[in-house]
C-alpha positions as CSV (number, residue, x, y, z in Angstrom):
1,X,104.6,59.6,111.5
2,X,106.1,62.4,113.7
3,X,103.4,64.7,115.1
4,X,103.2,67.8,114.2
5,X,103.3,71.2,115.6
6,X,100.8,73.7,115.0
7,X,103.0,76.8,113.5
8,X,99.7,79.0,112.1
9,X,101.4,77.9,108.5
10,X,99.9,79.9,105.3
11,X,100.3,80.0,101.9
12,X,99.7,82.2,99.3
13,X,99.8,82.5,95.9
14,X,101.8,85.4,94.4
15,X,101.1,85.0,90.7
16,X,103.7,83.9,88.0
17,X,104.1,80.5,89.7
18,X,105.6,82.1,92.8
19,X,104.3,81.3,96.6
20,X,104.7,83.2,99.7
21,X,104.9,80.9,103.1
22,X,104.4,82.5,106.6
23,X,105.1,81.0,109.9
24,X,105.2,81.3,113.5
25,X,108.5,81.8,115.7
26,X,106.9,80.1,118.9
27,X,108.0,81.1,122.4
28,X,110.2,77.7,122.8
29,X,112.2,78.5,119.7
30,X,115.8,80.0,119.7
31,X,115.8,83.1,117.9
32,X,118.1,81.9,115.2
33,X,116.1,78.3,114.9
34,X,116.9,77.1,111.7
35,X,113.4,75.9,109.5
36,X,113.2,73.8,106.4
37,X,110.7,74.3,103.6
38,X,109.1,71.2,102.1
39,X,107.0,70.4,99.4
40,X,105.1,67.0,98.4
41,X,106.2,65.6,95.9
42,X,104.5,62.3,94.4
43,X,103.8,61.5,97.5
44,X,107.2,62.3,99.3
45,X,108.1,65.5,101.4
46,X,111.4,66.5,99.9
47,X,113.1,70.0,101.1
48,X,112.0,72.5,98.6
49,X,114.6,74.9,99.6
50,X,118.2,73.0,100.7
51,X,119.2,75.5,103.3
52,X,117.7,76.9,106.4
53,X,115.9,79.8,107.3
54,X,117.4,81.3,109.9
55,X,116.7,85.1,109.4
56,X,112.9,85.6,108.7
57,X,110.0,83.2,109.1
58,X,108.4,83.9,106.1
59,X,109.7,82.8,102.0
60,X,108.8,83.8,99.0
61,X,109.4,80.5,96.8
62,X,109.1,79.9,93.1
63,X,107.0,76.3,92.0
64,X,108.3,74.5,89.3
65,X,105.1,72.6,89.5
66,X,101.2,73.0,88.2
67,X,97.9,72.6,90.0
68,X,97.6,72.7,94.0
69,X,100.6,72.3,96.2
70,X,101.6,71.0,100.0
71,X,104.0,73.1,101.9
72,X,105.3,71.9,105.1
73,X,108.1,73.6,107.5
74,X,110.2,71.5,110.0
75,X,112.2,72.5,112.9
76,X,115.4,71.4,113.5
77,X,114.5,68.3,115.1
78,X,112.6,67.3,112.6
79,X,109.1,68.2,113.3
80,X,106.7,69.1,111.3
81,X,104.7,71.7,110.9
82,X,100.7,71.3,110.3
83,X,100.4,71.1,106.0
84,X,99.1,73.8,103.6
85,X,97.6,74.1,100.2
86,X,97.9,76.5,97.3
87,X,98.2,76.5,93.5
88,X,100.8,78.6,92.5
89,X,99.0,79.0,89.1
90,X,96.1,81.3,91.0
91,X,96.0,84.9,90.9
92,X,97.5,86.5,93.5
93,X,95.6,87.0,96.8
94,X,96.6,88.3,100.2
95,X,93.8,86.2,101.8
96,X,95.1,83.6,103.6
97,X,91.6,82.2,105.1
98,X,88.4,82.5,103.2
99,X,85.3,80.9,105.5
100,X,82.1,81.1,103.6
101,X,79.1,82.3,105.3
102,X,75.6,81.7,105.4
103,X,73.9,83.7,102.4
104,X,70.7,85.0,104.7
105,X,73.0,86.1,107.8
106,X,74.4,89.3,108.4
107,X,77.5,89.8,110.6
108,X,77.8,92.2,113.0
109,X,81.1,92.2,114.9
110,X,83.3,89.1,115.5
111,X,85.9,88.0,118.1
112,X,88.8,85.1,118.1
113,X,89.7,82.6,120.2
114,X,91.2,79.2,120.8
115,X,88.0,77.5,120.6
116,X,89.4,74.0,119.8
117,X,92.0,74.2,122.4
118,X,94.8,73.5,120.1
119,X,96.5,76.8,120.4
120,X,95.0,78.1,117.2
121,X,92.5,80.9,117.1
122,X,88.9,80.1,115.6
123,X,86.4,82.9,114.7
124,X,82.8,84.2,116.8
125,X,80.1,86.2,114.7
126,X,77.8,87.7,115.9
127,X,75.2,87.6,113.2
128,X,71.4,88.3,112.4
129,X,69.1,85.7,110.3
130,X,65.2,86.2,109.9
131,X,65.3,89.0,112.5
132,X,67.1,87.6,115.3
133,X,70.5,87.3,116.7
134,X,73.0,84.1,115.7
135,X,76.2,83.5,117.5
136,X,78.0,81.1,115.0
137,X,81.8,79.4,115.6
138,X,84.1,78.4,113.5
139,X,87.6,76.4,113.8
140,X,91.0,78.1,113.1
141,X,90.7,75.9,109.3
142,X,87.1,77.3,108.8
143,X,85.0,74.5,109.9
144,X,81.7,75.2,111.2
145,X,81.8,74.2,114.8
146,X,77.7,75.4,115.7
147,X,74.9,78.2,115.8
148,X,73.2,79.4,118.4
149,X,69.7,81.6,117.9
150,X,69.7,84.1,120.9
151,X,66.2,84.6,120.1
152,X,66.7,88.7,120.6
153,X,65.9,91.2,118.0
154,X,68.2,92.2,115.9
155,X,67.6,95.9,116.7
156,X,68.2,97.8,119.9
157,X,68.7,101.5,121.5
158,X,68.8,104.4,120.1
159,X,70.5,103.5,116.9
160,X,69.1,100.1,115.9
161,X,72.2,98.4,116.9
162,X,73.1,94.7,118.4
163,X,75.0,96.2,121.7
164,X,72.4,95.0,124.0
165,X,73.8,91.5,122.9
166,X,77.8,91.4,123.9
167,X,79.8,88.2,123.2
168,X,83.7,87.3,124.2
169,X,85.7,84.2,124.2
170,X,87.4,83.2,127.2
171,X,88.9,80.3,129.5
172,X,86.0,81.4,131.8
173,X,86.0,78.4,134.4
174,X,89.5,77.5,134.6
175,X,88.8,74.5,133.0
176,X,91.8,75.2,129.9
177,X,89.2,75.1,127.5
178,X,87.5,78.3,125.9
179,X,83.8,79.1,126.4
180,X,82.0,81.7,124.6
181,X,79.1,83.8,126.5
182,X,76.6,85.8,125.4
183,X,73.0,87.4,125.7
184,X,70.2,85.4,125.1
185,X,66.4,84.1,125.7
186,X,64.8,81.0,125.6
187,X,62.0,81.6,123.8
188,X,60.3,83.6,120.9
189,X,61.1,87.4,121.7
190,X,57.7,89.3,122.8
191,X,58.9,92.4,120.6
192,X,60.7,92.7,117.7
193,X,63.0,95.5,118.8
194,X,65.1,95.2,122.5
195,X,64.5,98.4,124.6
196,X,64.3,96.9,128.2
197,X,65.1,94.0,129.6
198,X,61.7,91.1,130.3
199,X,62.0,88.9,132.6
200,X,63.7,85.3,131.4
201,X,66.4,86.7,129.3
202,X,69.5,85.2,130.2
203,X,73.6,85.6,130.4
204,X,74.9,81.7,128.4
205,X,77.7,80.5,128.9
206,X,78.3,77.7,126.3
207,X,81.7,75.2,125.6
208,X,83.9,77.3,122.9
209,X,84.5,73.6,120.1
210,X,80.9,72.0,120.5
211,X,78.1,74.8,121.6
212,X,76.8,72.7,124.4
213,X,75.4,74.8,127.2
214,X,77.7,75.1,130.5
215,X,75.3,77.0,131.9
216,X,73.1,80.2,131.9
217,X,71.8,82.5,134.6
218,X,69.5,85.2,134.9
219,X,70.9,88.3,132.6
220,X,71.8,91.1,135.1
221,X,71.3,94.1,132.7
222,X,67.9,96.0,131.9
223,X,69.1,98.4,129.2
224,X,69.7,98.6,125.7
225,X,73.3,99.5,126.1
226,X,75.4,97.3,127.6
227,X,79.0,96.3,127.6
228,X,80.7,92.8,129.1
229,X,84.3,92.2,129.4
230,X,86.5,89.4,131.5
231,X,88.1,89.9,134.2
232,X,91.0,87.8,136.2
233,X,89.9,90.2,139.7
234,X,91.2,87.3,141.8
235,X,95.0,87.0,139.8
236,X,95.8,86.1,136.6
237,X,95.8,82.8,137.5
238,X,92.7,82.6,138.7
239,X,89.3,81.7,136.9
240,X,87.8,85.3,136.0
241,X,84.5,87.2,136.1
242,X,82.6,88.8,133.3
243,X,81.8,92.2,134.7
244,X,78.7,93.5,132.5
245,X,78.2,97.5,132.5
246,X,74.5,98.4,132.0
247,X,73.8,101.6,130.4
248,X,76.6,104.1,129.6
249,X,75.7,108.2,129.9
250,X,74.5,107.3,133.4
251,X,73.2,105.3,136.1
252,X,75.4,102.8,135.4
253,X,75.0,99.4,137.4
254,X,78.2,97.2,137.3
255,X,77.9,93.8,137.7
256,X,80.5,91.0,138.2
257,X,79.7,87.2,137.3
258,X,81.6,84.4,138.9
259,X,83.3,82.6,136.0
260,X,82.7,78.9,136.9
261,X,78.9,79.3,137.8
262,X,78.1,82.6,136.8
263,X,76.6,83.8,140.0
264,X,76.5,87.0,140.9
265,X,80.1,88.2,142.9
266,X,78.9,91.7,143.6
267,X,77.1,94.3,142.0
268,X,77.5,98.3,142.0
269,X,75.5,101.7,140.9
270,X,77.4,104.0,139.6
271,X,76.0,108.0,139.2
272,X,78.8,109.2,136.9
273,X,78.5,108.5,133.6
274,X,80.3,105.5,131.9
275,X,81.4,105.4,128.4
276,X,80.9,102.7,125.4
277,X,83.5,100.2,126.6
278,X,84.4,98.5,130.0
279,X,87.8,98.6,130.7
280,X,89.5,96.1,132.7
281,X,93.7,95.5,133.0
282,X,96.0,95.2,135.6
283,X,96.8,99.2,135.8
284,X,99.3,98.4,138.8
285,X,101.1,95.7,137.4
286,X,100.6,93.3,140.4
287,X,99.3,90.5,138.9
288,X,94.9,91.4,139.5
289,X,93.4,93.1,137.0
290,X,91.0,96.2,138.0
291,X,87.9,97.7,136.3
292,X,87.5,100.9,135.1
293,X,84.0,102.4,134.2
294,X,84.3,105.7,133.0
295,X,86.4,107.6,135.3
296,X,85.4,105.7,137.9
297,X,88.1,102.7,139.1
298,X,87.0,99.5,141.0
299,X,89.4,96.7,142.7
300,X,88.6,93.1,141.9
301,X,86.2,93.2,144.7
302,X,83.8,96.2,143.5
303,X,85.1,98.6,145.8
304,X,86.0,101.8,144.5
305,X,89.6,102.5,144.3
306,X,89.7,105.6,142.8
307,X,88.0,108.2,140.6
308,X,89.5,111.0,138.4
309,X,88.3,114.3,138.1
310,X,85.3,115.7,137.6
311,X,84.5,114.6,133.9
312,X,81.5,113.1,131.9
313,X,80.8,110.3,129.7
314,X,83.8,109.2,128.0
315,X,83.7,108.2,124.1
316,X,87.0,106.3,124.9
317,X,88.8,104.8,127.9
318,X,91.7,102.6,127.6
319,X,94.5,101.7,129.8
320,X,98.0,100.9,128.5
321,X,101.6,101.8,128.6
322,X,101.4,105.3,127.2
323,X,104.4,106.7,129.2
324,X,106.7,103.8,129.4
325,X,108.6,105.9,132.2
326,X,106.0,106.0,134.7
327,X,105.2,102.7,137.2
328,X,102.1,101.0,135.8
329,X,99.5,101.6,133.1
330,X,98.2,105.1,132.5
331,X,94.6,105.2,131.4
332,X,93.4,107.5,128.3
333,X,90.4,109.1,128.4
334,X,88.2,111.0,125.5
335,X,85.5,112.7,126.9
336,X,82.2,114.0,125.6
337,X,80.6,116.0,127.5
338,X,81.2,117.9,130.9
339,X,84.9,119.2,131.1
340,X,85.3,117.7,127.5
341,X,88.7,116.6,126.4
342,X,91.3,113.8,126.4
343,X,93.0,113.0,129.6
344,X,96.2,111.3,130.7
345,X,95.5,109.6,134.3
346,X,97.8,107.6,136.2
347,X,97.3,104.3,137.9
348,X,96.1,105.9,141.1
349,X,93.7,108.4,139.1
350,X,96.1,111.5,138.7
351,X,95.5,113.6,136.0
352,X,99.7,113.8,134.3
353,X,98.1,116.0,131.6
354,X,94.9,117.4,129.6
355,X,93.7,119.2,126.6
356,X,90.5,120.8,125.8
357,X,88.1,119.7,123.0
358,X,84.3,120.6,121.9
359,X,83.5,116.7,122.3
360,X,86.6,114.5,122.6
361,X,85.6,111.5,120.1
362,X,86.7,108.6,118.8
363,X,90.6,107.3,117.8
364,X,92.8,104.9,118.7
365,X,96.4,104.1,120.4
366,X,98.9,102.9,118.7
367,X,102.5,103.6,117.8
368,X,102.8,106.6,115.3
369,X,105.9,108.6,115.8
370,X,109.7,106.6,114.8
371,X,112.0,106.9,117.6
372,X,109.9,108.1,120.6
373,X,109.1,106.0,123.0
374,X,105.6,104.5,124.5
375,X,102.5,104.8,122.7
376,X,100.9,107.9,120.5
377,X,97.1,108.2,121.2
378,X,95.0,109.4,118.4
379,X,91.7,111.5,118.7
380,X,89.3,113.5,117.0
381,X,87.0,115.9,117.3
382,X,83.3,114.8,115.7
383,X,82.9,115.7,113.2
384,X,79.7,117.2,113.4
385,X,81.0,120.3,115.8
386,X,82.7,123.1,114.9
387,X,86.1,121.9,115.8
388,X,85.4,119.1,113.6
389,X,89.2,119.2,111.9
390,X,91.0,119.3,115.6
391,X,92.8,115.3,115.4
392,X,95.9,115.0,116.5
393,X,98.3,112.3,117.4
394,X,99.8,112.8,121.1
395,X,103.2,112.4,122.0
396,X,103.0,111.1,125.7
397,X,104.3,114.5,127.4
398,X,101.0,116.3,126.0
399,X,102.6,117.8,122.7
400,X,101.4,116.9,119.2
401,X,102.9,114.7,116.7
402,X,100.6,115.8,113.9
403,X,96.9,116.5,113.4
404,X,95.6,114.2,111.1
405,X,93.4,115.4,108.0
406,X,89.9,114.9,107.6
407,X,89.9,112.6,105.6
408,X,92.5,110.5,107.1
409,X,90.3,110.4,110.2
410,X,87.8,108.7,108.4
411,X,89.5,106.6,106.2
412,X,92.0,105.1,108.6
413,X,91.8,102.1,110.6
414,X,95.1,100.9,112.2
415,X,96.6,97.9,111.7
416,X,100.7,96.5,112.5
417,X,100.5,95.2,109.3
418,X,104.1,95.2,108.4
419,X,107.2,94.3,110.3
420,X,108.0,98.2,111.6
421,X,107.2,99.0,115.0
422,X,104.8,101.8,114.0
423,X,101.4,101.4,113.3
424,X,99.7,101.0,109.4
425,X,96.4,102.0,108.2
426,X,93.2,100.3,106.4
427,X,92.1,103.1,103.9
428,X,88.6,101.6,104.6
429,X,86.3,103.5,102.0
430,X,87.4,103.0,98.3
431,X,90.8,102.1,96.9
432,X,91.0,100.0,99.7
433,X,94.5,99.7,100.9
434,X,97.0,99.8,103.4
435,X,99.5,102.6,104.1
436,X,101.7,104.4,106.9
437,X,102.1,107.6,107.7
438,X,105.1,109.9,106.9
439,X,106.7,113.1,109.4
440,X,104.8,115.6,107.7
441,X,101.3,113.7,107.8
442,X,101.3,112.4,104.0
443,X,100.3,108.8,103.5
444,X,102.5,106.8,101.8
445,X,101.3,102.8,100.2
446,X,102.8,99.8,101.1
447,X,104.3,97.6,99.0
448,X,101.7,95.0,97.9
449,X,99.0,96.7,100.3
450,X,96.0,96.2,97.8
451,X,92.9,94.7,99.9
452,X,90.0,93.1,98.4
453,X,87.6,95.9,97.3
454,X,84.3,94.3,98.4
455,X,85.1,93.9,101.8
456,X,84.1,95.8,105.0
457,X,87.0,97.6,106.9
458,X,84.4,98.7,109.4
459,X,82.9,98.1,113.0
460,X,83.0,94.4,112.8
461,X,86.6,94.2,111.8
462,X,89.5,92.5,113.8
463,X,92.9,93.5,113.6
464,X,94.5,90.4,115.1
465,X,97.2,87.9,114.6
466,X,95.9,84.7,114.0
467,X,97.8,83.2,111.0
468,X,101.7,83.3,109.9
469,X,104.4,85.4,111.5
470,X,104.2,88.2,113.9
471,X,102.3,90.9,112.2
472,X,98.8,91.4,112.3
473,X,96.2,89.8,110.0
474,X,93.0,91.6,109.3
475,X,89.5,89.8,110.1
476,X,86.8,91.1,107.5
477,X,83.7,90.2,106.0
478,X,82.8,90.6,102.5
479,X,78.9,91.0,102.5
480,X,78.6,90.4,98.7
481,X,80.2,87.3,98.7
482,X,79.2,86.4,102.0
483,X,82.6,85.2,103.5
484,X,84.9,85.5,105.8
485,X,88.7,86.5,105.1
486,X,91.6,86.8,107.2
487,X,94.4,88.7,105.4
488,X,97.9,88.1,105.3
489,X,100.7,90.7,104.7
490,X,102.0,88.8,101.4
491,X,105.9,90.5,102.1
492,X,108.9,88.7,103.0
493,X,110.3,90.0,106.5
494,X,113.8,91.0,107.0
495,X,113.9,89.9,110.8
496,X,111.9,87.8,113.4
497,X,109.3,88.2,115.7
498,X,107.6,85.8,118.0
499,X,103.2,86.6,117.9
500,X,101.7,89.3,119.9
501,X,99.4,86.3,120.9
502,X,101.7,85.0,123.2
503,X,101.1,87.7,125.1
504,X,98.1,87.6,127.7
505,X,97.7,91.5,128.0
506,X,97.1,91.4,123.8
507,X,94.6,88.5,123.9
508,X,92.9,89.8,126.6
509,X,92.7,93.4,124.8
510,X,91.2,91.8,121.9
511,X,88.6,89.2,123.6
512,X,86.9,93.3,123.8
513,X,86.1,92.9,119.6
514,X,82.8,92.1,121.0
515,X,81.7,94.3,123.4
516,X,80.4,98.5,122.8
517,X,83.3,100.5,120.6
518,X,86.1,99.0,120.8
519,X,89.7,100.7,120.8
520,X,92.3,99.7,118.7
521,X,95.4,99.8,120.7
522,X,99.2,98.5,119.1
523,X,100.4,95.0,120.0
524,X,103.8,94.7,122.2
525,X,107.1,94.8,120.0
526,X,107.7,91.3,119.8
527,X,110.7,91.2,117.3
528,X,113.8,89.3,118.1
């Protein structure tokens, strides 16, 4: 038997016999490789479609047969693909994965990663049961890998929240295999809500496929708020450090953990005030990644490299390639409080441009506007000021696309759900959907964008490609049926892209799904 290769095959069923199939273009394909479709038949693989698909990765396929099905691609050399199941006789469904979860847990928040090490991308939640924290894993098929009780409280900070427990999933030793780290203690909690650190609590560091420790060291923040994101502050192709950011409105401490042991690299206060993620990227494009803390901006060694103007806590930082004209990343800021506003820096902590608000808020980046180039950042006003309907979508020289409506700004969550280069939306509340946005602001439905109504489109969504082709799948729970989907756009393509997974500046964007708010910000343009 020929082995196979992994292609992040799904299936659907479409109704009236009819099957959708979804595959991956991988980086060592041609971008006219031909693929066969096959389907088992007593016992024999036999090409269900006689010519090749050379166009699209993706086939909508009518079964002559009843009861469950396997579906099968092969390359051109004759190798395989992984196989899939599906009765064509089912209702139709856009969810390609359903895991189910425990009944009595939870989930707040979940992050993917290759936890097997076989290229495909298994699922982290972060989850409560009987009043503490789980961590639970689960392989790329929906196998439950292992469970960890933290032993923390469920509730923390001002709000009751879980973000005094962070978790990510990384290569963090350099060993090719993913770990997964979190917050934890070894013992029963002496309160049942986390407000300051007590001694013993602890940073883990466990193996990504079994839950086996690694190893653990003393946890190196006091405070209820705290986020932790990896960083490669030696090279990218260097094992990383997990810098952890304690507290966020100020007197910030930074601290940087050595990947491979966890010890403690070097450690910063910081009296400007943070914001409610950790930023780290490479903003000069020379191969190290920096940190950024607010509008503060460290090298890989803790030393400060710059800081922008005089601003306060920001409700959103993110650096990416907003002006695709400009050398390096340009870093987007939201701020709060003191000079609030949203902010266009440079790599070296120039401000390019600026607009005032009441209190800057929350949004996203992603690509809005058809033709222009770069990226479109969104943000609002909250909604609980005055200036509550200010929202609009920036071009990247300062001017304004459109201002979104109130009701769009809290009903949308983007997602590159279909094969255009601009950016779709989650309607997250009721009649849950997708749609895109026209010229004039009007939302518009997708074809076949109908999302299960009992899911969550909230917080502890991930907008991620893990399965099929190039576009994004959506991550949710549904908390009445206690599962775990992963959605699949159920539409043929009409051209080719290789996954936004391939690329290390999206995985390591999205290793941040655990860690404070994150910021949704577009995957590269990876059609071919």
């Amino acid at each position: 038997m020929p082995p196979i290769q992994h292609r992040h095959l799904l299936a659907l069923p479409r109704g009236n016999r009819n099957v959708f199939l979804s595959w991956r273009l991988l980086n060592n394909d041609a971008p006219d490789a031909p693929f066969f479709i096959e389907r088992k038949v007593n016992g024999t693989w036999l090409f269900d479609v006689g010519d090749p698909f050379i166009d699209s990765t993706t086939a909508l396929l009518e079964c002559p047969d009843d009861g469950e099905q396997q579906y099968r691609i092969v390359a051109a050399d004759g190798t395989p693909s992984e196989t899939v199941f599906v009765d064509p006789g089912s209702e139709a469904s856009c969810i390609a994965r359903r895991i189910e979860l425990d009944p009595d847990g939870r989930v707040q928040h979940v992050v993917v990663g290759d936890l097997c090490n076989d290229g495909r991308s298994g699922f982290v939640l972060r989850f409560v049961r009987r009043g503490t924290i789980h961590i639970g894993a689960y392989s790329a098929d929906g196998r439950s890998l292992w469970t960890f009780d933290t032993r923390l409280p469920e509730s923390g900070g001002w709000d009751g929240s879980m973000h005094h427990l962070p978790f990510l999933a990384w290569d963090l030793n350099g060993d090719g295999r993913t770990e997964v780290a979190f917050h934890s203690f070894p013992a029963d909690y002496p309160s049942d809500r986390y407000d300051t650190a007590v001694e013993e609590e602890r940073y883990t560091v466990v193996d990504g496929e079994t839950g086996d420790e690694i190893y653990h060291v003393p946890w190196p923040a006091t405070r209820s708020r705290v986020m932790m994101t990896v960083g490669h502050l030696d090279g990218i192709d260097e094992p990383p450090s997990v810098v952890v950011q304690d507290e966020t409105y100020g007197d910030v401490v930074l601290t940087a953990l050595d990947g491979r042991d966890g010890h403690t690299r070097w450690r910063v206060e910081q009296d400007r005030g943070a914001g409610h993620n950790l930023d780290v990227a490479d903003i000069d494009e020379d191969g190290v990644q920096e940190v950024i803390c607010g509008g503060v901006c460290y090298d890989g060694a803790g030393t400060v490299r710059w800081q922008a103007e005089a601003f306060g806590h920001t409700d959103i930082s993110k650096p990416c390639k907003i002006d695709p004209d400009r050398k390096g990343l340009q870093i987007w800021y939201a701020v709060e409080k003191d000079n609030p506003g949203v902010y266009l820096v440079d790599c070296e902590g120039r401000t390019i441009w600026k607009e005032a608000f009441d209190h800057a808020h929350y949004g996203w980046i992603a690509r809005h506007a058809p033709g222009v180039a770069g990226l479109h950042p969104h943000t609002a006003e909250d909604g609980r000021r005055e200036q509550k309907n200010h929202s609009p979508i920036f071009l990247p020289d300062g001017s304004h696309w459109l201002d979104l409506s109130d009701w769009q700004r809290k009903n949308f969550v983007p997602v590159h759900w279909d094969e255009g280069d601009e950016v779709a939306f989650v309607v997250r509340k009721e009649n849950k959907r997708i749609v895109k946005l026209t010229d004039s602001g009007d939302e518009v439905d997708v074809p076949e964008g109908d999302l299960p109504e009992g899911a969550e489109y909230g917080r502890n969504l991930a907008c991620v490609d893990v399965l099929g082709d190039f576009r994004e799948n959506i991550v949710c729970v549904d908390p009445n049926e206690h599962a775990l989907l992963v959605l699949a756009n159920p539409c043929v393509t009409t051209r080719r892209g290789r996954s936004p997974s391939e690329d290390f500046a999206y995985r390591h964007d999205r290793s941040q799904l655990g860690s404070g708010y994150y910021i949704y910000l577009s995957p590269p343009v990876t059609t071919v």
